[in-house]
Steps between C-alpha positions, in 0.01 A plus 500: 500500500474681838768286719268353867681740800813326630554256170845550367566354160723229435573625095506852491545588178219230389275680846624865318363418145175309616465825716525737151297313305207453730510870524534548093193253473306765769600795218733666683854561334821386687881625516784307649581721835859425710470282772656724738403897448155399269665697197362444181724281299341589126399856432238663250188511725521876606164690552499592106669187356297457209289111428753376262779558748253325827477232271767258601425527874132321388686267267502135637799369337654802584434451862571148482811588367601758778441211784697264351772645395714819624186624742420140568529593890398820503185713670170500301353814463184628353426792334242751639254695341475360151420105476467327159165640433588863557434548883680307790568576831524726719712408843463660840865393665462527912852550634676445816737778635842487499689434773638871531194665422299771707167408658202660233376821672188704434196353349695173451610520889463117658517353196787237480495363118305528170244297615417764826489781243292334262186397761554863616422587135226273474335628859497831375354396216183340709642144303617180627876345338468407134455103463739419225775222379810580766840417512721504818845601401844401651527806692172468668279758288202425320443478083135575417448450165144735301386515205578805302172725406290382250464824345758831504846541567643188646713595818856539488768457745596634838745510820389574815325847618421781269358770404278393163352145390596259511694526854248442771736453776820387676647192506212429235648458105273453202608278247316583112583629164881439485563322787518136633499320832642124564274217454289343716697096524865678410753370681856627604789340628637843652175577653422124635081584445297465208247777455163329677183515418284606802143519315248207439582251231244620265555875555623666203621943468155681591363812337623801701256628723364869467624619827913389375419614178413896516820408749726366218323728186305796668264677269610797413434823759347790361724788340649750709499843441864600313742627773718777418851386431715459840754726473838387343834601624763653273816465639625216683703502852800765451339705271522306188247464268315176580461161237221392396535246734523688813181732342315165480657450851358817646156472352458182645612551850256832514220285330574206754485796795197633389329208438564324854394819669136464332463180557203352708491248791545148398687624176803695710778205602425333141551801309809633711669145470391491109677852475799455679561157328504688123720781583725253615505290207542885302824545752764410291361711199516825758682459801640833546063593510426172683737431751325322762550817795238680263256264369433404872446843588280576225293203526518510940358863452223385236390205747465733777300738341259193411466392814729233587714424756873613480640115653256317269526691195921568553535066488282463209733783318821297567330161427361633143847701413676195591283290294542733238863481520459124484276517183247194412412331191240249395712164438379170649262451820 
């Protein structure tokens, strides 16, 4: 039941269980979500929940039950990445900025939303924008819904840029193994918008196309040749001897450092934003070896030595420490 654009329901618990079920009869498993912050309401679906535990989210009594009693309001959301015959969906969640957020810089410079950064992904791919079911959400981003690989690992989750698969960019989440997003048709008091579908009637999730693919599950790159072992230091500030912590701490700020300074054009600002991001979620494990004076040294040095520019590569330090700091998780697109 994908609610027409502008069509509030009059019932909205019957709208809310009519919107489950048509999405239970599709194969894809459903939680009850809150109305206001899109929390799950019923756990057990975590990325290595095992079948007998998914069960009940595919049960139709036990959905039926849900929305019409204590959840009878609530959010319907659908499980990515595993569907009732083993492989789902996988969900590529376009967000808008904040309010208070900084303009994208670097390669992603001009681009004003999820959506910009996704059709630069797909121009430098040589590919046009993936034709698939979409969903306009409240907030003005964009749901569109893929089918999960017929064959290998089925994707997982992820939130915004980074450095492995499968982040692909900012302001871009992926939605898979573990994860769920809001129904298209849900409705929300709080919110005053149901999720709309913006796709053609008959359009149903597409298979993923190559070029988003090797984006979202790259093949493998060939071995490297072993490095030698980055130096580790000892003692900590004031002559102590150092945790294990701060060891870890040290090894990965001279690994970061060395790493940015080899890097190659088009590689540098991702990398250096990838880096500082880490050792700021490893700050609180360390800070007497990564307090922010030297990581931003370190890393400024490193970025120079590759090539970039001090201005450019000095914001993308304090906007990857600070989202570091911040710290992301997978949750609910």
């Amino acid at each position: 039941m994908d609610t027409a654009p502008g069509r509030l329901p009059r019932d909205v618990t019957e709208h809310q269980r009519a919107v489950a079920l048509t999405w239970l009869a599709r194969g894809v498993s459903v939680v009850p979500c809150s109305r206001t912050d899109k929390g799950a309401l019923v756990p057990g679906f975590g990325r290595d929940a095992p079948p007998e535990q998914l069960a009940k989210f595919a049960d139709p009594e036990q959905v039926r039950a849900w929305w019409s009693g204590r959840f009878k309001r609530a959010h319907v959301g659908l499980l990515t990445g595993r569907g009732t015959d083993g492989r789902g969906l996988v969900v590529v969640d376009l967000d808008m900025p904040k309010g208070d957020a900084q303009p994208l810089e670097g390669r992603w410079s001009g681009c004003l939303g999820g959506t910009d950064v996704l059709e630069l992904l797909a121009r430098e791919a040589g590919a046009d924008w993936p034709e698939t079911y979409s969903v306009l959400t409240p907030s003005g981003g964009m749901h569109l819904y893929f089918q999960q690989p017929a064959d290998g690992p089925l994707i997982g989750c992820a939130t915004g840029e980074g450095p492995t698969a499968p982040h692909i960019g900012p302001l871009v989440d992926v939605r898979g193994v573990g994860g769920y997003v809001i129904a298209a048709g849900s409705y929300s008091t709080a919110q005053g918008r149901v999720y709309e579908r913006v796709s053609a009637l008959e359009m149903r999730p597409q298979p993923l196309p190559g070029w988003l693919l090797e984006l979202l599950r790259p093949s493998a790159p060939p071995a490297a040749p072993p490095r030698p072992p980055a130096p580790v230091c000892l003692y900590a500030p004031g002559g102590r001897k150092a945790s294990r912590a701060e060891r870890y701490a040290t090894a990965a700020l001279e690994g970061a450092a060395d790493d940015i300074a080899q890097a190659v054009e088009g590689e540098r600002n991702r990398r250096l934003f990838a880096a500082a991001r880490r050792l700021g979620e490893l700050h609180s494990t360390a800070p007497a070896v990564l307090d922010e004076t030297t990581v931003r040294e370190q890393l400024l040095a490193a970025a120079l030595r590759s090539g970039q520019s001090e201005r450019e590569a000095a914001r993308t330090i304090r906007s990857g420490w600070e989202r570091g700091l911040a710290g992301h998780g997978a949750g609910a697109a």
